[in-house]
Residue, then its C-alpha position, 0 to 999 in steps of 0.5 A: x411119623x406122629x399122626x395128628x388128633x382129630x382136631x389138628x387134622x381140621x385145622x390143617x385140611x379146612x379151608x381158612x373161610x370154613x375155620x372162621x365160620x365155624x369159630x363164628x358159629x362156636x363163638x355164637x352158640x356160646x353167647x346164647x347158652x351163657x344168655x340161656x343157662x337153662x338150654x344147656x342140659x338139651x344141648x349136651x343130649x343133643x350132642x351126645x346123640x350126634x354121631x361124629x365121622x370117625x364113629x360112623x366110618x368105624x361102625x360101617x367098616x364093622x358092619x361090612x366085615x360082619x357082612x363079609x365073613x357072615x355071606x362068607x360062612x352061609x354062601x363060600x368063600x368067594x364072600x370073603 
């Protein structure tokens, strides 16, 4: 079973009136960077600081497993 990427996972699971917000949306933002040229480089930090779902689910399952094995080392095993 192929699990699909990231994307395809959108497409699929998005309702049809989201997908065309967000292409409208896209489709906008592209019109005004070609129009401002010099915004570009502020947007690309701005993206590059956001964080997606798939990164802050990793990071928190992280976090709780540290958590888990940290409470587990200081207080027994019941922690973990």
């Amino acid at each position: 079973m192929d699990i699909p990427n990231s994307a395809e996972r959108v497409r699929v699971h998005t309702r049809q009136g989201d997908l065309e917000r967000i292409r409208f949306m896209t489709q906008s933002s592209l019109d005004y960077h070609r129009r401002h040229p010099e915004r570009i480089p502020a947007r690309l930090d701005q993206l590059d600081r956001e964080w997606d779902t798939e990164r802050l689910l990793e990071t928190q399952a992280a976090s709780l497993a540290l958590a888990g094995s940290t409470l587990g080392l200081l207080f027994g095993r019941r922690w973990l």
